[in-house]
Every structure is written in structure tokens, then in C-alpha cells.
N, C-alpha and C positions, 0 to 999 in steps of 0.2 A: 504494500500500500504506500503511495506516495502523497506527504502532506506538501502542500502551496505553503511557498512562501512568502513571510509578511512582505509586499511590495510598494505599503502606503509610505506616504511619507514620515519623517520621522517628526514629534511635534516639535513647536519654535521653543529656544531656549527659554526660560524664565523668565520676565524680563518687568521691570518694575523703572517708574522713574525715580523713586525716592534713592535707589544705586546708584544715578548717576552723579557724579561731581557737579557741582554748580557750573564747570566752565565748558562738563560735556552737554548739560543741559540748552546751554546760553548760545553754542556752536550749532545744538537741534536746532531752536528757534528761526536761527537767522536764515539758515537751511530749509526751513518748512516756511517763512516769509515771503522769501526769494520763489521757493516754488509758488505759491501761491497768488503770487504778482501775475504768473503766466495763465492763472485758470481766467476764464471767460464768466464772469456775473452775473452777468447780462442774463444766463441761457441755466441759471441755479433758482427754481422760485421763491419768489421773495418772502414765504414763510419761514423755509428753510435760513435766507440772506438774513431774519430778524432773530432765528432764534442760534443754529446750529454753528453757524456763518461768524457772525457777532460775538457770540463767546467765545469763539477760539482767539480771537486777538489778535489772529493774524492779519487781517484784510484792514488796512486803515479809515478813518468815516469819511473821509471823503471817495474813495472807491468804492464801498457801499452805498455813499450816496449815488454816486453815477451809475450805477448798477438798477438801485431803486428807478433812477430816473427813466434812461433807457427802457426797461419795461413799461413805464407808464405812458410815455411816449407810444410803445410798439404798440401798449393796449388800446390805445385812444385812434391810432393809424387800423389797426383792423376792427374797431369797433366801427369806424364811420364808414368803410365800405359795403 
């Protein structure tokens, strides 16, 4: 009889932020910042941009702002045709 072997992946290491040093923390940030300049807002709904969006701290208010607006905009352009 031949048993299958385990072929899943193996899970991710442990991984907690309270481990990290303050200056590995502060290196994530800038990291997850910079990413986050690249996403497009616009195309995230704005309930998502008020709650999920917003508490991460990443995206600055005035990018949110423009994000909000662009949608309201869009809304107002496909509502009137």
C-alpha cells in the first residue's frame, strides 16, 4: 500500500508585529506607503476609502480626498446620462 504524500504547502512562519524592532517596523511603513501611492482610489468604494482605507494611515487626506472626489464626479457623469 502506498501512502500520498503531504504536498501542501508548509504554513507561514509565526509572525507577530510586537517582534519587530521599532526601526524594522518604521522601514515596513515606508514600504507599505510607497506601495500604496501606486494603488488607484478612485476604482476602491468609498465605504471601504472611509473605513478600511482610512485606518491604515497609509493613504494621506488629501488622496482620499481626491479619490472621494473622482467618484462623485464619475457618479454625477453616469447618473445624468
Amino acid at each position: 500500500h502506498s501512502e500520498k504524500a503531504d504536498v501542501s504547502a508548509p504554513p507561514p512562519p509565526a509572525y507577530k508585529d510586537d517582534a519587530l524592532s521599532d526601526g524594522q517596523h518604521e522601514q515596513r511603513l515606508i514600504i507599505a506607503r510607497h506601495l500604496a501611492e501606486k494603488i488607484d482610489l478612485s476604482l476602491i468604494p468609498a465605504s471601504d476609502l472611509s473605513s478600511t482605507i482610512t485606518e491604515s494611515n497609509l493613504i494621506s487626506t488629501h488622496d482620499l480626498y481626491q479619490a472621494y472626489r473622482l467618484q462623485a464626479l464619475n457618479a454625477e457623469r453616469s447618473k445624468s446620462k
